[in-house]
C-alpha positions as CSV (number, residue, x, y, z in Angstrom):
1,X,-19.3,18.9,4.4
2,X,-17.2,22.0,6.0
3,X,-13.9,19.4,6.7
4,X,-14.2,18.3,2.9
5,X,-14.5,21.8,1.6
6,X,-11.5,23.1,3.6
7,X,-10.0,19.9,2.0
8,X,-10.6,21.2,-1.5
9,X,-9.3,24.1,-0.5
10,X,-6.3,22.9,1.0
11,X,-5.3,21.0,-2.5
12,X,-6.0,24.4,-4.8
13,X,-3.2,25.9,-2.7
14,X,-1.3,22.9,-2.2
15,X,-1.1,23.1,-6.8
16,X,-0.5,26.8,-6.8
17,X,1.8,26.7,-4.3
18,X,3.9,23.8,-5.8
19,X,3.3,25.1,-9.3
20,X,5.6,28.0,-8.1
21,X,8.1,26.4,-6.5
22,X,8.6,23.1,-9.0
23,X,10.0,23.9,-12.3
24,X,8.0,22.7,-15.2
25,X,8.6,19.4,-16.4
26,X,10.4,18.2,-12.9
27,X,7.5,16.3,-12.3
28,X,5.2,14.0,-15.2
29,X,2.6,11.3,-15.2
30,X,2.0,9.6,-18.4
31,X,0.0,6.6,-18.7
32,X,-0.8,3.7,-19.3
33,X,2.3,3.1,-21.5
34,X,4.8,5.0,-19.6
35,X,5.4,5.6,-15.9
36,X,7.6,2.5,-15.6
37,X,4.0,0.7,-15.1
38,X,5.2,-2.3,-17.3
39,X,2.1,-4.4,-18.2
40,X,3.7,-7.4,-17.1
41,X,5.2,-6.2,-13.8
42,X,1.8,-5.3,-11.9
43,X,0.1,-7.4,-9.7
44,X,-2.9,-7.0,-7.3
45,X,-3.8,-9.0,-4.4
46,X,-7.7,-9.6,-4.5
47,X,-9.5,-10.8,-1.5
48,X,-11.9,-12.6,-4.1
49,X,-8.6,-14.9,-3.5
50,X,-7.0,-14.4,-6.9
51,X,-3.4,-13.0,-7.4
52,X,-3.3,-10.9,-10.5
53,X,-1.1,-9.5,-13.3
54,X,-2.7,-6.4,-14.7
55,X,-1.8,-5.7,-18.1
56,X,-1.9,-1.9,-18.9
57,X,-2.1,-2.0,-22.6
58,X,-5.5,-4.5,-22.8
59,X,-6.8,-2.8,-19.6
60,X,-7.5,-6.4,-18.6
61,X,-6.5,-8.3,-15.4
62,X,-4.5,-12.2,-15.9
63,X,-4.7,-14.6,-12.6
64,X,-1.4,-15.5,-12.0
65,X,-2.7,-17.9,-9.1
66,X,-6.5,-18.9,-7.0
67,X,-4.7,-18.7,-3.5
68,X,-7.9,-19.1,-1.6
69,X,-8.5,-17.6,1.7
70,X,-8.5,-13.6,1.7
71,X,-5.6,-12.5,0.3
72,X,-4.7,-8.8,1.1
73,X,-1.1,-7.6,0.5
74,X,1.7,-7.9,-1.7
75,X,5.1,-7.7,-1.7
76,X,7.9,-8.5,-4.6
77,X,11.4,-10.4,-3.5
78,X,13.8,-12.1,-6.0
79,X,12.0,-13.8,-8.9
80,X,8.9,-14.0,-6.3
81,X,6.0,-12.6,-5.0
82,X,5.2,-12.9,-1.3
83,X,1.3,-12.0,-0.6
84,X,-0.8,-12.5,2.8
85,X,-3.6,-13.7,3.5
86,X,-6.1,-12.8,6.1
87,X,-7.5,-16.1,6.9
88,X,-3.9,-16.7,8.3
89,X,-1.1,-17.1,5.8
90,X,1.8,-16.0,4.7
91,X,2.5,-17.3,1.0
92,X,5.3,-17.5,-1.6
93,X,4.2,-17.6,-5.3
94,X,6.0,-17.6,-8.4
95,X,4.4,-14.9,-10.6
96,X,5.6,-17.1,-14.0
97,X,4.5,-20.6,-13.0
98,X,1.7,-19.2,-10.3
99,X,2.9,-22.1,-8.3
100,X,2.1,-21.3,-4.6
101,X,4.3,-22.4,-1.4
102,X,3.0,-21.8,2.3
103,X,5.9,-19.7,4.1
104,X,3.9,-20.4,7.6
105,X,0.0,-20.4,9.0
106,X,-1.9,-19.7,12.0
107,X,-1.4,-23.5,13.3
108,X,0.9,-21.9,16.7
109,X,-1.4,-19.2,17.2
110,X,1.3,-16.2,16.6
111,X,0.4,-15.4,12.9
112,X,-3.0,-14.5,13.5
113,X,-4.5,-12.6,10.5
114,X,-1.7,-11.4,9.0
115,X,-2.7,-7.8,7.0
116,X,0.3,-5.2,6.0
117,X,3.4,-7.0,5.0
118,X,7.1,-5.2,4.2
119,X,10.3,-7.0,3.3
120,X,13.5,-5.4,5.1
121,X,17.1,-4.9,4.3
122,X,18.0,-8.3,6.4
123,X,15.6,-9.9,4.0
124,X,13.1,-10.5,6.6
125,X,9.2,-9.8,6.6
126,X,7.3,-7.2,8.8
127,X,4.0,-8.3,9.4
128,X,1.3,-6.7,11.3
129,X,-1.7,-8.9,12.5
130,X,-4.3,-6.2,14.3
131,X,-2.2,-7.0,17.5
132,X,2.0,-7.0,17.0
133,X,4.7,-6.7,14.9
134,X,6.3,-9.7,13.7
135,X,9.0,-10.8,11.8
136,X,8.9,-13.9,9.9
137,X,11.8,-15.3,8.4
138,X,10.3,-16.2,4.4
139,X,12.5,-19.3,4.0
140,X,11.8,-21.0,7.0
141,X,8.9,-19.7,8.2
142,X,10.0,-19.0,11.6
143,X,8.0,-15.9,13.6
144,X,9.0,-13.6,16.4
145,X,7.8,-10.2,17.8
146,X,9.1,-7.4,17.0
147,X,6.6,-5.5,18.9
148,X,3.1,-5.2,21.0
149,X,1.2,-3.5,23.3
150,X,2.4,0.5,24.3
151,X,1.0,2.3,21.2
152,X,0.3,-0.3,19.1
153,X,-3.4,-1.0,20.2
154,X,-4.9,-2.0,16.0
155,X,-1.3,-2.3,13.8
156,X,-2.5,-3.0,10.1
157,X,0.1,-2.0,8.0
158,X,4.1,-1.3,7.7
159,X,6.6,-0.4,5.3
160,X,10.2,0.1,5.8
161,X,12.4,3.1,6.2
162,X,14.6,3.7,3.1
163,X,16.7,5.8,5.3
164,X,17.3,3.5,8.2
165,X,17.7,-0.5,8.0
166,X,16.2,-0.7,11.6
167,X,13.0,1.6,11.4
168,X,9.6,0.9,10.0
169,X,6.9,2.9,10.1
170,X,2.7,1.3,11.2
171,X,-0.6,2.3,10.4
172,X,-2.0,2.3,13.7
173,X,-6.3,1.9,13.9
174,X,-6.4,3.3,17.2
175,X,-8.5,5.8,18.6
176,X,-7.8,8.0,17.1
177,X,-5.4,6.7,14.3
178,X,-1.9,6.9,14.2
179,X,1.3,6.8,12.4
180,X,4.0,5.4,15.0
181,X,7.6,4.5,14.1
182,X,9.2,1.3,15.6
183,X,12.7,0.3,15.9
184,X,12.8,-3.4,14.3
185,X,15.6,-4.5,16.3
186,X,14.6,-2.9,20.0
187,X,11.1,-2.6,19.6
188,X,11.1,1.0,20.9
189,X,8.3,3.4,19.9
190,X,7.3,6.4,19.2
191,X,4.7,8.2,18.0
192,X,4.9,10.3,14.5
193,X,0.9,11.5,14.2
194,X,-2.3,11.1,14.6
195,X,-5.9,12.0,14.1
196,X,-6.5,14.7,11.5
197,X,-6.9,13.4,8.5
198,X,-6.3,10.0,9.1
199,X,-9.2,8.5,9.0
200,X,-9.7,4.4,8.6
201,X,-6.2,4.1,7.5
202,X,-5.4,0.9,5.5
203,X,-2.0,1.3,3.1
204,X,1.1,3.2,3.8
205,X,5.0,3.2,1.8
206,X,7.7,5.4,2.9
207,X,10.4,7.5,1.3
208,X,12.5,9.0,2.9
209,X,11.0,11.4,4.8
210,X,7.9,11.7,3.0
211,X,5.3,9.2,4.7
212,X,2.1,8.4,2.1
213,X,-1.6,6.7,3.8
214,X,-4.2,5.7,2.3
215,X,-7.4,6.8,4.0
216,X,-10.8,8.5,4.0
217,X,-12.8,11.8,5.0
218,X,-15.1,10.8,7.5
219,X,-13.8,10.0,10.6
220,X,-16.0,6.8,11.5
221,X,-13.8,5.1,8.6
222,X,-16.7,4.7,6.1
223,X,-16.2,4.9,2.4
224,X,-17.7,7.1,-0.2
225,X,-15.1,9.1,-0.2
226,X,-11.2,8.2,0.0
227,X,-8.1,10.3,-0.4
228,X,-3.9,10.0,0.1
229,X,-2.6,11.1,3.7
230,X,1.4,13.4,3.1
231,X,3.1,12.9,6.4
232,X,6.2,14.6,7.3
233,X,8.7,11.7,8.7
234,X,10.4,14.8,10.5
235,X,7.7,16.9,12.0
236,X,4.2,14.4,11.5
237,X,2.1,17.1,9.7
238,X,-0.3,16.2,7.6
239,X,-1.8,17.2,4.3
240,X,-4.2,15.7,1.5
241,X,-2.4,14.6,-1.7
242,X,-5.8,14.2,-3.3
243,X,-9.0,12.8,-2.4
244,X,-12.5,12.1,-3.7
245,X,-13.0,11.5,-7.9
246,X,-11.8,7.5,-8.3
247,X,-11.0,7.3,-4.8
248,X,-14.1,6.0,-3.0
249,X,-11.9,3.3,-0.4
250,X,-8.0,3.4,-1.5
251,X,-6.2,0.1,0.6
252,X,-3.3,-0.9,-1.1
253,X,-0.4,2.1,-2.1
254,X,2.7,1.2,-3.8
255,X,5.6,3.7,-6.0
256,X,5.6,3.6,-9.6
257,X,8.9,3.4,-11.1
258,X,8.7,7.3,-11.5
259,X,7.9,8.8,-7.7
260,X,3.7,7.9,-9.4
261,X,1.3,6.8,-6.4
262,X,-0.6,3.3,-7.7
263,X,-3.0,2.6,-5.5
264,X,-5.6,-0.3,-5.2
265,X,-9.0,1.0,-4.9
266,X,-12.0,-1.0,-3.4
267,X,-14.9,0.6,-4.4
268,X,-13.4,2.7,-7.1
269,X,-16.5,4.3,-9.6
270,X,-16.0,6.2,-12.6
271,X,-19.2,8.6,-11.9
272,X,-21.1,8.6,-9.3
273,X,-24.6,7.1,-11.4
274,X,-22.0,3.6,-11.7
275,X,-22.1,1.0,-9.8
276,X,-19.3,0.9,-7.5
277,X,-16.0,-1.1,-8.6
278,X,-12.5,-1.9,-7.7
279,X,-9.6,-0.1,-9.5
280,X,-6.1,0.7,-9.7
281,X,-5.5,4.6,-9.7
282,X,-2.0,6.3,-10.5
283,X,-1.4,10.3,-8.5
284,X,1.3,12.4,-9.1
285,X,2.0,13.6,-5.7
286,X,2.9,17.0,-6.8
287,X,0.0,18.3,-8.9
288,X,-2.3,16.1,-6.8
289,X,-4.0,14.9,-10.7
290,X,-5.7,11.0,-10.3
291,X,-5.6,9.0,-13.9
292,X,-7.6,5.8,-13.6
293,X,-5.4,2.9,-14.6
294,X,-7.5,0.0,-14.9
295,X,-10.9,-1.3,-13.5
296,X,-11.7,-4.5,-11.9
297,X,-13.9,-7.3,-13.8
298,X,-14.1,-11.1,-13.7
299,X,-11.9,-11.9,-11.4
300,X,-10.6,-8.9,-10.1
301,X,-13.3,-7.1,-8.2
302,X,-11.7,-6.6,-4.5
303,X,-8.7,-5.5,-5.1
304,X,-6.8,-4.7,-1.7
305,X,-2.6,-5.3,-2.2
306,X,-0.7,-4.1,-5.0
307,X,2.8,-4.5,-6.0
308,X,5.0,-2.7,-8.8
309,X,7.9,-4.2,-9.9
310,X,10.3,-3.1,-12.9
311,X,10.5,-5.4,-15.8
312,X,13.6,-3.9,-17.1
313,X,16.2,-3.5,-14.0
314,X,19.1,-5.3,-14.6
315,X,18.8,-6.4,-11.1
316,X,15.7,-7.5,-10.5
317,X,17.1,-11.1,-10.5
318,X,18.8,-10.1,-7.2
319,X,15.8,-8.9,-5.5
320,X,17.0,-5.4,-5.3
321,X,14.0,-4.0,-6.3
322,X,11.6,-4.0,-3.8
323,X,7.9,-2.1,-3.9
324,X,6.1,-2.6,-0.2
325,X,2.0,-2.3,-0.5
326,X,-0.2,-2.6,1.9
């Protein structure tokens, strides 16, 4: 109880101190209409084995697709979506049609369960499997290493440096936990953080130099109760964006449109007498304030990956906008 208190703690300064130093009105959250969250441009990756469009204004989740298997994250490229699945897949579905094309399996024995997924500048796909890095190529299929072994004992999850074409950054289930940055063309490594507060890590995105995890409090991993890991690109210290309320076991993190955290929430409850289910919850990393977006029924009950993607950009048709969950 003492780490979650100094945790609460932590956050009241973290909202003075901010309060101070950002001018009113440089910072807003509103929801569900706004927030570039358009209702058709949300998807979730549920391991129940649905892909999903969740539409804002109904508060109800669409299947775009019954993939099967266990799939787990989700990334947007082009006109499609690109999702993994954990029983060994890497798959390609059009988010219109919900037609579904295999981009490569397990059948060689280098995919293995593929978990965190990130498309890069050269338009290939990171993917960690528990073991490596790869890098699969998402028309042909074709897999190599980036990296393994040296730090990168439990790699879950990726996403790509805005900053620098050749660096990504990987959730790291060590003991304990890290952060470690990887040079996608050498391989090199190097450690950014660990430990502290990051606890069963499961979803990271990167921007610029402001690193975002998704976590919990106590440090065997179990959830009950979840918060959103700040890391400093530069330095690697940590700080709690906000924890606890909706957040019971956050996995998947993507951007809103605005700067707005969306994340995919397991086990999210809306009191604690309610049973326990999955959600989508927005956080303005500023004022550290959680808005429930949508939660999970029929279909949608695990959610683990989501994916934001504008509606409105003229160049979406190029692929140019690009939102990595894991």
């Amino acid at each position: 109880m003492k780490k979650k208190r100094t945790v609460q703690v932590s956050l009241l300064v973290r909202q003075i101190v901010r309060s101070i130093l950002i001018p009113a009105g440089a910072f807003s959250v509103v929801l569900p209409a706004a927030a570039g969250l358009n209702p058709s441009r949300l998807y979730v990756a549920d391991s129940s084995g649905y892909i999903l469009k969740l539409d804002l204004l109904t508060h109800k989740p669409t299947p775009v697709c019954f993939a099967g298997g266990m799939p787990y994250s989700l990334v947007f490229e082009g006109k499609k979506l690109i999702a993994s699945d954990t029983t060994g897949r890497l798959m390609e579905i059009d988010p219109v049609t919900g037609q579904l094309r295999v981009i490569c399996d397990n059948s060689t024995g280098l995919l293995g369960s593929p978990f965190g997924i990130a498309l890069t500048p050269q338009e290939e796909l990171l993917v960690t499997n528990g073991r490596q890095l790869l890098a699969v190529n998402p028309v042909n299929g074709h897999i190599r290493v980036v990296a393994s072994g040296g730090l990168l004992l439990a790699p879950v999850a990726v996403a790509v440096s805005d900053t620098n074409k050749d660096e990504a950054y990987i959730v790291n289930r060590a003991w304990p936990s890290q952060i470690v940055r990887v040079n996608t063309r050498t391989g090199e490594q190097a450690l950014v953080t660990q430990g502290i507060y990051l606890n069963g890590p499961s979803g990271i995105v990167v921007r610029k130099n402001d690193i975002y995890v998704t976590a919990v409090a106590d440090p065997s991993g179990n959830f009950g109760y979840g918060w959103v890991v700040h890391i400093d690109a530069s330095s690697g210290l940590q700080d709690v964006v906000s924890g606890g309320q909706d957040l019971v076991l956050p996995i998947g993190i993507a951007f809103g449109l605005d700067g707005t955290l969306i994340l995919a929430d397991d086990e999210t409850n809306l009191t604690v007498n309610e049973n326990k289910k999955s959600g989508v919850v927005a956080i303005d990393p500023i004022t550290s304030d959680q808005t429930l977006i949508l939660l999970g029924s029929g279909n949608c009950i695990n959610m683990r990956g989501i994916c934001v993607v504008s509606a409105d950009s003229p160049d979406k048709q190029q692929g140019s906008l690009r939102y990595t969950n894991n």
